[in-house]
C-alpha positions in Angstrom: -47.1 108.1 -10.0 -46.3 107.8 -6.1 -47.2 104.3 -6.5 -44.5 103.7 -9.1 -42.0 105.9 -7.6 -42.3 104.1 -4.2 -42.1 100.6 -6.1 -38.8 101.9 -7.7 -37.0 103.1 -3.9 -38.8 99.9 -2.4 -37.0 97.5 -5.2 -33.2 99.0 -5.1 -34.1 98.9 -0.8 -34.8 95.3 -1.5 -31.4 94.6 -3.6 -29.0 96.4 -1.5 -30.0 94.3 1.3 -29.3 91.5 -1.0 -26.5 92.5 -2.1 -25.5 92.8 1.6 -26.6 89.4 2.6 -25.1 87.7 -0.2 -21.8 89.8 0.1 -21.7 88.6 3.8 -22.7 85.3 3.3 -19.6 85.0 0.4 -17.1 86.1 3.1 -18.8 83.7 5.7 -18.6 80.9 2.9 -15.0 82.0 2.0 -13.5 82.2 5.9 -15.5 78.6 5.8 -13.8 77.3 3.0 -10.8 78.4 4.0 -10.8 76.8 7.4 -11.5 73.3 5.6 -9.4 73.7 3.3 -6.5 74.0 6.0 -8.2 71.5 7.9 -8.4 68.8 4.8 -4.5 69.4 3.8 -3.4 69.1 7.9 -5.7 65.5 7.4 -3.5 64.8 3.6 -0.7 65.6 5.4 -1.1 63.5 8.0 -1.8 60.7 6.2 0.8 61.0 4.0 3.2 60.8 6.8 1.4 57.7 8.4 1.9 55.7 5.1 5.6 56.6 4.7 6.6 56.0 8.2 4.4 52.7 7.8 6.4 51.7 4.5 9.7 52.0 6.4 8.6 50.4 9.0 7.9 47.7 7.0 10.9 48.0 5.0 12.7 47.2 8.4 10.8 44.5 9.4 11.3 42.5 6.4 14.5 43.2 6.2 15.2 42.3 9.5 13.2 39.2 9.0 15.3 38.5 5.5 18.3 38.4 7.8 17.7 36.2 10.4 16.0 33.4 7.9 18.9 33.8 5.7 21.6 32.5 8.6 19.1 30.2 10.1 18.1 28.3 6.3 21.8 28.1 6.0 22.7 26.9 9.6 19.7 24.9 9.6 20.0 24.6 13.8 18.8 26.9 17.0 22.5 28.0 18.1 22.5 31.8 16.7 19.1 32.2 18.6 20.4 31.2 21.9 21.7 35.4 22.3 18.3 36.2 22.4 16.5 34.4 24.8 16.9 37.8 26.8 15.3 40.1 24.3 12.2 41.8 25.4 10.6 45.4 24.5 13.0 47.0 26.9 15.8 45.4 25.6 15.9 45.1 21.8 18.8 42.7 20.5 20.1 42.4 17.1 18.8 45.8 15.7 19.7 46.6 12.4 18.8 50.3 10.6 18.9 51.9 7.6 18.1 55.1 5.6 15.8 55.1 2.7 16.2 58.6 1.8 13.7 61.0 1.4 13.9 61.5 5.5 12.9 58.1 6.3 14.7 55.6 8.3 14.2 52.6 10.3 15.4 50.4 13.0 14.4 47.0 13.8 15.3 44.3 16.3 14.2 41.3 18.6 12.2 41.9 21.5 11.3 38.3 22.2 12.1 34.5 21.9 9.8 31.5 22.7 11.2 27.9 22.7 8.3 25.6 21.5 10.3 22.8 21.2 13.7 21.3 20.2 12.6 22.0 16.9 10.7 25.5 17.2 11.2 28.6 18.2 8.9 31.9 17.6 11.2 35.3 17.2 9.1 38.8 17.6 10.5 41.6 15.8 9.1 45.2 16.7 10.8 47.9 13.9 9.9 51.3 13.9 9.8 53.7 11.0 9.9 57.5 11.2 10.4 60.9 8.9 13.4 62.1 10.2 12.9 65.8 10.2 15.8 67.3 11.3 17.7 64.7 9.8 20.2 63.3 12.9 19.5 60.1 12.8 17.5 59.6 15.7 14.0 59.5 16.6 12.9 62.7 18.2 10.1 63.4 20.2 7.0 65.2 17.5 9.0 63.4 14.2 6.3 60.8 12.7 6.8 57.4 13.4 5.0 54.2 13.0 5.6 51.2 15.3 5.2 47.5 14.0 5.3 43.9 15.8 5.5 40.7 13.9 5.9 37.1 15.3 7.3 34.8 13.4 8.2 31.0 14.1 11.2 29.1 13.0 11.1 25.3 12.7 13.0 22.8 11.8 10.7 20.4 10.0 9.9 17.9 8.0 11.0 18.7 4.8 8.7 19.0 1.4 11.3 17.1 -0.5 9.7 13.9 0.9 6.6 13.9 -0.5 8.4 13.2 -3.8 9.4 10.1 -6.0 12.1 11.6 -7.1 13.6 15.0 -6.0 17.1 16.6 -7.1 18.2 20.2 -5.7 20.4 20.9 -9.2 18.1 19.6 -12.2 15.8 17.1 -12.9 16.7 14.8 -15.8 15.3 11.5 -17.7 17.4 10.6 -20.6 16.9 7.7 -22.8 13.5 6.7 -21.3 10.2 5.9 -23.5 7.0 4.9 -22.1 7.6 1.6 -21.3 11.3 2.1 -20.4 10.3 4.5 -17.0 7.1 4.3 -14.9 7.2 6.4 -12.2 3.8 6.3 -9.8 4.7 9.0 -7.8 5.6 12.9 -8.4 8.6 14.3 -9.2 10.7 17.6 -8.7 13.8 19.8 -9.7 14.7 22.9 -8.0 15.6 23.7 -11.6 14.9 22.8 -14.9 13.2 19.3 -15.6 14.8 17.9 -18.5 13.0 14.6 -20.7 14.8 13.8 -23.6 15.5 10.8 -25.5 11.9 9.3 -25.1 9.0 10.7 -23.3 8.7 8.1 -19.9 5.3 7.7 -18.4 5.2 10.1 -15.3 2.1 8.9 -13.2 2.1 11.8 -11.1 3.1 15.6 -11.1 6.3 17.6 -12.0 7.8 20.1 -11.1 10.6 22.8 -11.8 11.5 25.6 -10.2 13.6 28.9 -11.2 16.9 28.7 -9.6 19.5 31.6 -9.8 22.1 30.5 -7.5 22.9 27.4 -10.1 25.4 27.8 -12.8 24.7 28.8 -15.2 21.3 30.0 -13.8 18.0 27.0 -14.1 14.9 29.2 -16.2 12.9 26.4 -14.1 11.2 25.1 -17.1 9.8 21.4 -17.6 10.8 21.2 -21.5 8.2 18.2 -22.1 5.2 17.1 -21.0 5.5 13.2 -20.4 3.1 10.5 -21.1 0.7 9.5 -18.3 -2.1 6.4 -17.9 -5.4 6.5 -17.7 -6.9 6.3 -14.2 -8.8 2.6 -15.3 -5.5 1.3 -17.0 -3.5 2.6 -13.9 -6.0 0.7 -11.7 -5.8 -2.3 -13.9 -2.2 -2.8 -13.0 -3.3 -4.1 -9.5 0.1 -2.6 -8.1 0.2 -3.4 -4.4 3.4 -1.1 -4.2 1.6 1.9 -5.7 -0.8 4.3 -4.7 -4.2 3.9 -6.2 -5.9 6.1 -8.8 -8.9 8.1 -8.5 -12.4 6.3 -9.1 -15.2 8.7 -7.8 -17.4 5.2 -6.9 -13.9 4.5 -4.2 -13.1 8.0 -3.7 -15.8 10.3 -3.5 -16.7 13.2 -5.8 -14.5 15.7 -6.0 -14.5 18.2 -3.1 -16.5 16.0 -0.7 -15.2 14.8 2.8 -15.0 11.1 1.5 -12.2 12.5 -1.2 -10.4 14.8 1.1 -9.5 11.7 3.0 -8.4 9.9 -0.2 -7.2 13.2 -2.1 -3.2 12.9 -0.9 -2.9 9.1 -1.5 -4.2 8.5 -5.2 -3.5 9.3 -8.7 -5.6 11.1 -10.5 -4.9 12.0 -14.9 -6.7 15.0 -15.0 -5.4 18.0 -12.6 -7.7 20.3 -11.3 -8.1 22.7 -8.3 -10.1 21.0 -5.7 -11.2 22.9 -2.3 -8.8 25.8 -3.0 -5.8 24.1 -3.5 -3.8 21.4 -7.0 -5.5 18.0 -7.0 -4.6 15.2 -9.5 -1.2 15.4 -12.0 0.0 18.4 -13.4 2.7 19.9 -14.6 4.1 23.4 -13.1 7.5 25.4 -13.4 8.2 28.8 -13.5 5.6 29.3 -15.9 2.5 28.5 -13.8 0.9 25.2 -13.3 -1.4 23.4 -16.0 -3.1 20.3 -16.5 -1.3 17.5 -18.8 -3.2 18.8 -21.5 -1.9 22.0 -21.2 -5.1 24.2 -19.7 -3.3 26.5 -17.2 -5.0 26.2 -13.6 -2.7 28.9 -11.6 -0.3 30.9 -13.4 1.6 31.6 -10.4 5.3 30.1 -11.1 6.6 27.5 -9.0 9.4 28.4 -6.1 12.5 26.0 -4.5 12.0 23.6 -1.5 14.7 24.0 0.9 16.6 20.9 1.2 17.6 19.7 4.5 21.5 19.8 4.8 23.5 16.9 7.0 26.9 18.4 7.4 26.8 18.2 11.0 26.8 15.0 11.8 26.5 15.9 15.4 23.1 16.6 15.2 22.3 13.2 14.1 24.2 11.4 16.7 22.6 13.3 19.4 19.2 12.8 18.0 20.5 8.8 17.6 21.3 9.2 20.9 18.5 11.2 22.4 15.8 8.5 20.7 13.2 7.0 22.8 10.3 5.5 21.1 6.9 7.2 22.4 4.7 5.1 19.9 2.6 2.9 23.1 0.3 1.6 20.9 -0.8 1.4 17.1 -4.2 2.5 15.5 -5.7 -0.9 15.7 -4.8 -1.0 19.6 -2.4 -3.8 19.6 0.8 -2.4 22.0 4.1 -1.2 19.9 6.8 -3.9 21.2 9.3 -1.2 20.7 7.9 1.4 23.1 10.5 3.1 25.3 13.5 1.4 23.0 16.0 3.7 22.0 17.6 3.7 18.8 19.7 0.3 17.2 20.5 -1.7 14.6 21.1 -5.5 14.8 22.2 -8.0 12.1 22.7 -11.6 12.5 26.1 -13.3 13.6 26.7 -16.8 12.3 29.4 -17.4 14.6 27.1 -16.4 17.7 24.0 -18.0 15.9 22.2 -14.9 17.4 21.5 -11.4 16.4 24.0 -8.8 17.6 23.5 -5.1 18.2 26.8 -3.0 16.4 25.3 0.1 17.5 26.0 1.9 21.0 23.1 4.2 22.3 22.0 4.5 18.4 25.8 5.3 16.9 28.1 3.2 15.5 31.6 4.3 15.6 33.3 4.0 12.7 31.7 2.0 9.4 29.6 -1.2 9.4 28.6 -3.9 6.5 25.0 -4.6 7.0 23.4 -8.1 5.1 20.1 -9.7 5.4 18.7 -12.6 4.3 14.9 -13.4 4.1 15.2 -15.4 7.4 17.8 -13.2 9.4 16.6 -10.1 7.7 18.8 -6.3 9.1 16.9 -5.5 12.5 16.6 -1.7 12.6 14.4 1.1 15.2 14.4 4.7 15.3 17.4 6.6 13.9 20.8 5.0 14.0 24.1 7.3 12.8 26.9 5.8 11.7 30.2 8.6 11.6 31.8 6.3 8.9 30.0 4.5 6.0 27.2 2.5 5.6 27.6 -0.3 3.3 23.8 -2.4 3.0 22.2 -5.3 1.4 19.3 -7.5 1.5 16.2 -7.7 3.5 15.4 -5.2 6.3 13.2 -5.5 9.0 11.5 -2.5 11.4 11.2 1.2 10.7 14.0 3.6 11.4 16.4 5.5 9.5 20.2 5.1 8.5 22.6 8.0 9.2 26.3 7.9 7.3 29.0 10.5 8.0 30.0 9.7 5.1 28.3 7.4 1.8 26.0 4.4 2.0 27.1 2.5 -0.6 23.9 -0.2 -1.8 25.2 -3.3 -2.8 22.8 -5.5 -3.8 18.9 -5.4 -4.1 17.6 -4.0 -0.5 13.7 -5.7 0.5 11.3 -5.3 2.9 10.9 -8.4 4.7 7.2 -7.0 5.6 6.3 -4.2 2.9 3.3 -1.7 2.4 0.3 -2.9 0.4 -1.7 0.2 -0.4 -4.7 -1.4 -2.1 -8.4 -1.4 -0.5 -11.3 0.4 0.0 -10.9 2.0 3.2 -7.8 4.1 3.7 -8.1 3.9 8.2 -8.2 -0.1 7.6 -4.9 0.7 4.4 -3.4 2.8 7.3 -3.5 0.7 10.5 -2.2 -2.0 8.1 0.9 -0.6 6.8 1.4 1.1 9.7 3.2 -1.8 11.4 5.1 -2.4 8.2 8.9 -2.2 7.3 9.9 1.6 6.0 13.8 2.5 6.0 15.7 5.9 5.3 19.0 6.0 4.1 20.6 9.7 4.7 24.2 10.1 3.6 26.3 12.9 4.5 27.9 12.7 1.3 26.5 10.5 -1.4 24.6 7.3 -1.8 26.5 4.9 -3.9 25.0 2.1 -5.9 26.4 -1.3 -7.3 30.0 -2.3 -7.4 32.3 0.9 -7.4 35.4 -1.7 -8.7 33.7 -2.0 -11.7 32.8 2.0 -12.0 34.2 3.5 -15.4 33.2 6.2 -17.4 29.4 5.3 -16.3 28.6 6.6 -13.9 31.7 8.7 -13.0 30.4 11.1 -16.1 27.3 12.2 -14.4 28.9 12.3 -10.9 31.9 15.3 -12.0 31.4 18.4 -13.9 30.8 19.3 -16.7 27.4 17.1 -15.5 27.6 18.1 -11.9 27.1 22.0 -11.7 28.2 24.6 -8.8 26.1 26.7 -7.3 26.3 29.7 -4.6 24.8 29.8 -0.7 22.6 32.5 0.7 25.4 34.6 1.1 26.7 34.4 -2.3 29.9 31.8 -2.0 30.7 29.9 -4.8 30.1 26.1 -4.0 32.0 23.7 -6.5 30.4 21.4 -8.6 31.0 17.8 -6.4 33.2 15.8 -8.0 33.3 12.1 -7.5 36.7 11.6 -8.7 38.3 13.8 -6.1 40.1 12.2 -3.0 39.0 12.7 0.6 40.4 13.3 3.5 40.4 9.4 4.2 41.9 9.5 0.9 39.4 7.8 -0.5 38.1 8.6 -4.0 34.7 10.2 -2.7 32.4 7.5 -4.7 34.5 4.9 -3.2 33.8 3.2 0.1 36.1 3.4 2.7 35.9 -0.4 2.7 38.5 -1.9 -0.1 37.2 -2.0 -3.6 38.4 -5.7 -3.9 35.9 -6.2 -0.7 33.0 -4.3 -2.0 33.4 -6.6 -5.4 33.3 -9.2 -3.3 29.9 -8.6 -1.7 28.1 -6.9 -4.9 25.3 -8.3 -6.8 22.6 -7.4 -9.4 20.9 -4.2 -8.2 16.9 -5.5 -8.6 15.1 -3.8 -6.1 15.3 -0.7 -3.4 13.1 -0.3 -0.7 14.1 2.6 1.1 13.9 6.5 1.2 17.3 7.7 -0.4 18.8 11.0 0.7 22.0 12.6 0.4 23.7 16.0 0.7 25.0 15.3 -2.9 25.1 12.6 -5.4 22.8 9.7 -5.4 23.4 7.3 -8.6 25.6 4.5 -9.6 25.1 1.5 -11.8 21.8 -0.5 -11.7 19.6 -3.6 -13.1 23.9 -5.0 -14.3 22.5 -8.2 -14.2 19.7 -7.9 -16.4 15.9 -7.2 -15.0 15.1 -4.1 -14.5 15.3 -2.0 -11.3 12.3 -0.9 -9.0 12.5 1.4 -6.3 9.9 1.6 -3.9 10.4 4.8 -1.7 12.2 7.6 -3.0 15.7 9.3 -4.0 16.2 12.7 -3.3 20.0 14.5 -3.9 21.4 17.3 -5.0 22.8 15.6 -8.6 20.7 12.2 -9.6 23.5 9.9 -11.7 21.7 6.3 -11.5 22.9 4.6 -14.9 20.3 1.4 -15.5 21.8 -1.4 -17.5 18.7 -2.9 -18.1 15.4 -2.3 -18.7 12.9 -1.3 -17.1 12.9 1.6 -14.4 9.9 1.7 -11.9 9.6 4.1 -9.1 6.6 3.7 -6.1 6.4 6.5 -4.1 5.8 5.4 -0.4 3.3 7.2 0.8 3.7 6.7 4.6 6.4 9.5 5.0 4.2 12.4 3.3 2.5 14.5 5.5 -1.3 14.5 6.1 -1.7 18.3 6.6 -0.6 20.6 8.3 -0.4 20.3 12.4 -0.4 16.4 10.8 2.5 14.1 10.9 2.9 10.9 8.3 2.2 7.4 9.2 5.6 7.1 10.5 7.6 9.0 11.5 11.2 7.8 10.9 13.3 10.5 12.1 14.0 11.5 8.2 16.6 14.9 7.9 14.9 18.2 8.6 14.6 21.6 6.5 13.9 24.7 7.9 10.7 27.0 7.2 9.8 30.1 8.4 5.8 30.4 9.4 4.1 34.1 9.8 2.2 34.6 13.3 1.0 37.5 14.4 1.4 40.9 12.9 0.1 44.2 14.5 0.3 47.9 14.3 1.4 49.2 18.2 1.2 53.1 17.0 1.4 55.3 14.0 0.5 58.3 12.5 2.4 61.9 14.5 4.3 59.8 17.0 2.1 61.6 19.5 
């Protein structure tokens, strides 16, 4: 019996003690819990104020960003930059801030400005965001704040538009055209729709469309067909010294090897594909994504608008006429560059002298010139030339440069290479130190480039160069820019197609439109009538314009792109280099995180 009554005492000894321990280890858990628990939402808290400070910072920054690229894509020159050359940490220039509610704010600015070049300069922004506690606007010692920096580099640069056949800012259109009627070996782009009707034209290359909501009415950026294309052996077949060769793997080099990265940019391939992270071969992309010709989708991301380079200033051109010196001393195969240290000029052949004669003065010519070569006293031309009146051309040509009008070039009669490209062989450094000394001309008109005889211009072409066919379109900034209209009168009181030469004159020196060798840009229309004479028309370069109004008389229409002006990569310039008009990108650098998190 005293054995089982001392079990009973031991046993509730034994689970009050329990009872005790687990009692004080509940409140020890509890007060640690608790103490976590305060600790953890301090840590949430925390957090939570890091990433809204860092969204408005960001906010800031890209808004600040937004801003400057807006007026410097518009501008398309260095002169709003010059203000900041003085910006620096302590002294922020050009700050801009806003409230995004909710307590948070920003304010971003410049805090410093590097000149690369005459054609680069790197901005860093540094924007701050904070939770504005006590809601006064400023940034107050203990309120949360994150601090960004970004670098960012603005160029003026060789524009993407180049490395097309055919490029027009407004819409893309082939009317009329079936597969025999249109050949282009080249690719071609709209920053807008791309519009094939009438025929479907054989399209040896890629096209593009882009969406494009400052057009009226606004462009979906839709190609509405797909074209027809050759085969890669019937392409090849052709023997087309003007053209760029198509892929054959035996030539090239299997896809994503080091032998077809050096051919991948200069051939023409039928089947599109994505080679080495990046659209190889012809394809078809608009807003809807980019696909192969047989419609298998490759990258659904939709297509976005080149910036086109914009002449208005005309100043700039003279200066860089002016400012030329050629730094070429000698080509890839060694032989020495007879031009080196030349400045800019153009020379054409006097009768009456029986010599050449230079019209231009330290690369400008004042006023308007006529410009006619034969095959033996072909158009002399080196580096950039700018003329502040028209240029009026015909014939052969001779050098590399580029032709600047302050107002149309007006083409007259077929314009030939009296050396051109050949782009066929097995070994594109031997292709390249060949054509590398051959002829290559631009021809960049302030207003439009104008071809065949405007006395005998009716309702073709005027129709495509005036609304309804021309369309309007608003800048950055929202401003309504008028469709162009051909028909109006300038302040030369000239019609604006019309040469500032006589009509009776420009009759006088017109023929048959053949053949184009030349890379054709304008600010805004480039068309007129073509192949009058029977023939056909080729054009071996490119034409790139805000409206495209070329009426062809006669069949067919071929188009080569010239593959000399597109660039090789980036940090890579073309084959030559012909001073062709800029457009203006802006590159990311770097971006950092200086402080977040308390603002402690």
């Amino acid at each position: 019996m005293s054995k089982r009554l001392y079990s009973k005492r031991s046993q509730r000894a034994t689970a009050l003690v329990t009872s005790l321990l687990v009692l004080f280890m509940s409140f020890g858990l509890g007060t640690a819990l608790l103490s976590l628990s305060t600790s953890g939402s301090r840590h949430v808290v925390r957090e939570e104020q890091a990433v809204r400070s860092l969204y408005a910072a960001e906010a800031g920054l890209e808004y600040k960003k937004m801003q400057v690229w807006k007026q410097f894509k518009v501008e398309q020159k260095f002169d709003s930059f010059v203000p900041w050359q003085s910006a620096s940490p302590n002294n922020p220039m050009a700050t801009v801030g806003g409230d995004l509610g909710g307590g948070l704010r920003y304010s971003c600015g410049i805090v410093g400005q590097r000149i690369n070049s005459n054609f680069s300069r790197e901005l860093t922004f540094r924007s701050v965001g904070w939770i504005d506690r006590d809601n006064d606007g400023q940034l107050d010692n203990g309120e949360p704040r994150t601090v960004l920096e970004q670098t960012m580099e603005f160029t003026l640069d060789r524009s993407g538009v180049f490395d097309y056949a055919y490029f027009a800012n407004n819409y893309g259109w082939m009317y009329g055209f079936g597969a025999n009627d249109l050949i282009v070996n080249g690719d071609m782009r709209a920053n807008g729709n791309f519009d094939f009707s009438g025929g479907a034209p054989t399209i040896n290359g890629s096209v593009y469309a882009s969406a494009n909501n400052k057009l009226v009415p606004p462009a979906a950026g839709i190609v509405n067909i797909t074209p027809t294309q050759w085969t890669n052996s019937f392409y090849n077949s052709q023997n087309n010294p003007r053209a760029r060769q198509a892929y054959d793997a035996t030539r090239h080099g299997a896809k994503g090897s080091a032998t077809y990265e050096q051919w991948r940019d200069l051939i023409y391939d039928q089947t599109g594909s994505i080679v080495n992270g990046r659209v190889a071969g012809a394809v078809v992309a608009d807003a809807r994504g980019t696909k192969t010709y047989g419609g298998t989708v490759l990258d659904p991301t939709p297509t976005q608008e080149l910036p086109m380079p914009d002449l208005d200033d005309i100043n700039r051109y003279i200066n860089l006429s002016q400012s030329y010196v050629d730094q070429k001393q000698t080509f890839a195969d060694g032989t020495p560059n007879p031009d080196y240290g030349q400045g800019a000029y153009v020379e054409v052949w006097n009768n009456s002298l029986n010599q050449y004669q230079r019209i231009s003065t330290n690369g400008v010519v004042n006023g308007s010139a006529v410009l006619i070569g034969t095959s033996d006293r072909p158009i002399r031309i080196h580096g950039p030339v700018t003329f502040t009146g028209d240029v009026v051309i015909k014939g052969f040509v001779q050098g590399q440069g580029t032709l600047y009008a302050g107002r149309n070039v007006h083409i007259v009669g077929s314009v030939r290479y009296k050396n051109p490209p050949d782009f066929r062989g097995t070994d594109p450094a031997a292709i390249e130190r060949q054509n590398e000394k051959r002829d290559i001309l631009g021809l960049a008109a302030r207003g439009s480039v104008i071809m065949g005889n405007v006395k005998n211009f009716g309702y073709y072409p005027l129709y495509y160069m005036r609304p309804p066919f021309t369309k309007p379109r608003y800048d950055e900034y929202g401003n309504l820019i008028p469709a162009y209209d051909a028909t109006q009168t300038d302040s030369y009181g000239r019609k604006r197609y019309q040469s500032l030469y006589s009509d009776d004159y420009i009759a006088s020196i017109s023929e048959n439109i053949n053949q184009i060798d030349a890379i054709m840009y304008t600010n805004f229309v480039g068309g007129g009538n073509i192949a009058t004479g029977g023939g056909g028309c080729t054009i071996n370069g490119s034409i790139i314009c805000k409206d495209e109004a070329m009426v062809l008389y006669s069949l067919p229409l071929r188009m080569n792109y010239d593959n000399r002006i597109r660039d090789k990569g980036p940090g890579s310039p073309p084959l030559i280099d012909i001073n062709l008009p800029r457009a203006p990108k802006m590159i990311p650098k770097l971006w950092q995180v200086l402080s977040g998190g308390t603002g402690q």
